[in-house]
N, C-alpha and C positions, 0 to 999 in steps of 0.2 A: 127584674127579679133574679134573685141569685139561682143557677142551677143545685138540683138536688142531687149527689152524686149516692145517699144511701136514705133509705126511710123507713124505721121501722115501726109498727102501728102493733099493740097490744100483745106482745111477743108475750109466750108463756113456754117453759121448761124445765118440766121436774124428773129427776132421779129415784125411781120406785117412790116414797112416800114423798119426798124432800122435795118442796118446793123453793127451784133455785134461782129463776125469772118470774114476776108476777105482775105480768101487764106492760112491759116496757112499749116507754114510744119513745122514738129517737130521728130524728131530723139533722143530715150532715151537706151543710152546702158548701160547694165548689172549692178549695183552697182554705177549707176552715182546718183548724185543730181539736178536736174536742176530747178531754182529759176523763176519766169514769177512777173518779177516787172510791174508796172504800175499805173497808174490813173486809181479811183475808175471807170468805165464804158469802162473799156481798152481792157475786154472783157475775164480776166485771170480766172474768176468764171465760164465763160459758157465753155470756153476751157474745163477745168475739168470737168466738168457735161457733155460734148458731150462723154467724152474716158469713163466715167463710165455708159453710155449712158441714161443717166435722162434726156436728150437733143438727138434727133434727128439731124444727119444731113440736110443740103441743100445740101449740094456738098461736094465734096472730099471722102478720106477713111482714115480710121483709120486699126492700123494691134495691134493685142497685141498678141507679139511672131510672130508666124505664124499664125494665124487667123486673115481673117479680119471681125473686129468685126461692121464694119460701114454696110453688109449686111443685108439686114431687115431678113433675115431670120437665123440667131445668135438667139438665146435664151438669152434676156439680164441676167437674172438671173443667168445663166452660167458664162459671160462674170463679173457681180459682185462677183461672187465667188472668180474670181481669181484675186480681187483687192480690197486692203483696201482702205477707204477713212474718212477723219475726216474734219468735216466742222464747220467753224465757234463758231455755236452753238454744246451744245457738244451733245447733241441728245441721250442720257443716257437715257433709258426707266425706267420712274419714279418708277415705280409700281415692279419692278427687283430689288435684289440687285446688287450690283455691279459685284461681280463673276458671277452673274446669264448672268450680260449684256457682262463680257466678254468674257462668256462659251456658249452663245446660237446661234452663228454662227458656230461652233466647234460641237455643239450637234445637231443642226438640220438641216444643211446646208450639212455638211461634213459626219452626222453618227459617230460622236468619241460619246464611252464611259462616260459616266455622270465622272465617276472616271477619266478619262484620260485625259478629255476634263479639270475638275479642277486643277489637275494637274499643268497644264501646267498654266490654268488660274491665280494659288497659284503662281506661281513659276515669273510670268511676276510682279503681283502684289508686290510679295516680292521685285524685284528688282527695280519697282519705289518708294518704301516705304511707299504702301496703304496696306499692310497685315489687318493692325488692323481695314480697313474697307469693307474686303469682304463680311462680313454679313452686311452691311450696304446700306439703300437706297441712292441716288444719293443725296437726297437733305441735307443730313450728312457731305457732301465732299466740300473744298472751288472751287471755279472757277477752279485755276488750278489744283487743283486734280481731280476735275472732266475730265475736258482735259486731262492728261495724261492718265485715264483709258479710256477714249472716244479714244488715242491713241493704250493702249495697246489692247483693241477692238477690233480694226483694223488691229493687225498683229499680234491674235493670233491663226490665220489659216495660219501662212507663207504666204501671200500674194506675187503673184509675181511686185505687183507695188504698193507702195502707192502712193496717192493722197492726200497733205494738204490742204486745203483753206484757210488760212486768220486764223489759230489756234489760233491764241493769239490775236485777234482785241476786243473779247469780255473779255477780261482778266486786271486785273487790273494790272495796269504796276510793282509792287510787285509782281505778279503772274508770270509775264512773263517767266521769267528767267525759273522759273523751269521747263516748257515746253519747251522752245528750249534746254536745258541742255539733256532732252531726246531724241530732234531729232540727237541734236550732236552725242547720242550711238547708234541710230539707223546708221547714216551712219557711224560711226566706224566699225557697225558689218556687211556692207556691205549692206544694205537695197537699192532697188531701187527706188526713190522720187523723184518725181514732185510737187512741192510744190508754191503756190499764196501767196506772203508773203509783207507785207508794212516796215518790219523789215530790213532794207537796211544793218543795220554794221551784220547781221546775214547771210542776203544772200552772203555779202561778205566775210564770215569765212567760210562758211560751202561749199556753193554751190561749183560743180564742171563748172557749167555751167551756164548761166544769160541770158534770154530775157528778152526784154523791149518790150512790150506790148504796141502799140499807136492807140488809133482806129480800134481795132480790126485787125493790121496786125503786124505783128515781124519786128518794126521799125529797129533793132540793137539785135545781139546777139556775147558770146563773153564770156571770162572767167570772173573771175571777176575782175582780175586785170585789162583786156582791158574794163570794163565798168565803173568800181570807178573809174579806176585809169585818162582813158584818150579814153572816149566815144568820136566817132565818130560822130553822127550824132546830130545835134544843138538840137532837142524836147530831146534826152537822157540827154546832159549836163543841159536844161533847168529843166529837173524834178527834175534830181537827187542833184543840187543847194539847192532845199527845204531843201533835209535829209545831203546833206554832205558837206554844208557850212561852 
């Protein structure tokens, strides 16, 4: 049986009256990919923010691995250690260089060696072809370069789960490409990723797995061939009509 690296059992969270999760359950094993499509307010950004726990539950549990991490009494900073996450904005600490921003979770976090810690930082670098800016501050990098070191950031602690949000929403649509072209090799090399994405022909190449997010509940879920190809429930065919008309 596959390992479970997250599981989440009747997740609920609302904002004063606004109910913005309503019962999710979600099951992510080992090396999978799993896409949470939806309508802006569908609820796929607070999902991710509850599992890296920036959001408090109302109700349900969260497990990452064997810990449940939805206990108030989890250390969330434990619980962020062992998850990458890249949001939106790429959140690149200005005043860093760039190796600095993708070595100082590795140096202070974890205890790695300033030498090991770059290392390793050189070696991600080299492989998305920012070498030539690791002495360089962020505001030197375009959009998507910024994103993929705001990516490589994020898993250069071997993280047990990443977390996307929405990577490329603030990306110029020339930019795009070369960001997803990097998630591609992350799940080539086996990454496990939960990822909020409005990139519909991406979630249907890459993803191993697709919810559709309606109202904060998992209207439909399904491979992606059962969701592009011949979704079941009327609000799925009605979205996905926008992107795949």
């Amino acid at each position: 049986m596959s390992t479970h690296v997250l599981r989440l059992e009747n997740v609920h969270k609302s904002f004063g009256d606004t109910a913005v999760l309503r019962g999710i359950d979600l099951t992510v094993r080992a090396h999978e990919v799993v896409a949470l499509i939806g309508a802006s307010g569908s609820g796929k950004s607070t999902l991710l923010r509850t599992v890296n726990l920036l959001e408090r539950l109302d109700d349900g549990q969260i497990w990452l691995g064997t810990t449940d991490i939805s206990d108030p009494k989890v250390r969330a900073d434990d619980v962020r250690a062992r998850i990458g996450v890249v949001f939106q904005s790429f959140n690149l600490f200005p005043h860093l260089t760039v190796l600095d921003n993708v070595t100082l979770a590795s140096r202070h976090v974890f205890g790695t060696s300033k030498r090991e810690a770059e290392a390793r930082g050189l070696e991600l670098l080299h492989r998305i072809g920012l070498t030539e800016f690791a002495t360089s501050f962020p505001d030197r990098l375009s959009g998507g370069q910024q994103q993929r070191a705001a990516i490589v950031r994020a898993i250069a602690t071997n993280p047990e789960l990443l977390l996307l949000d929405e990577v490329t929403s603030a990306l110029d649509p020339e930019l795009v490409t070369e960001v997803l072209d990097l998630v591609r090799e992350l799940k080539a090399e086996g990454t496990t990723i939960v990822m909020a994405t409005h990139e519909m022909a991406f979630a249907r190449d890459v993803a191993d797995r697709v919810l559709f997010l309606d109202a904060g509940v998992v209207a439909e879920e399904g491979t992606p061939a059962e969701i592009f190809t011949a979704p079941k429930n009327p609000r799925t065919r009605e979205f996905l009509s926008r992107f795949l008309s």
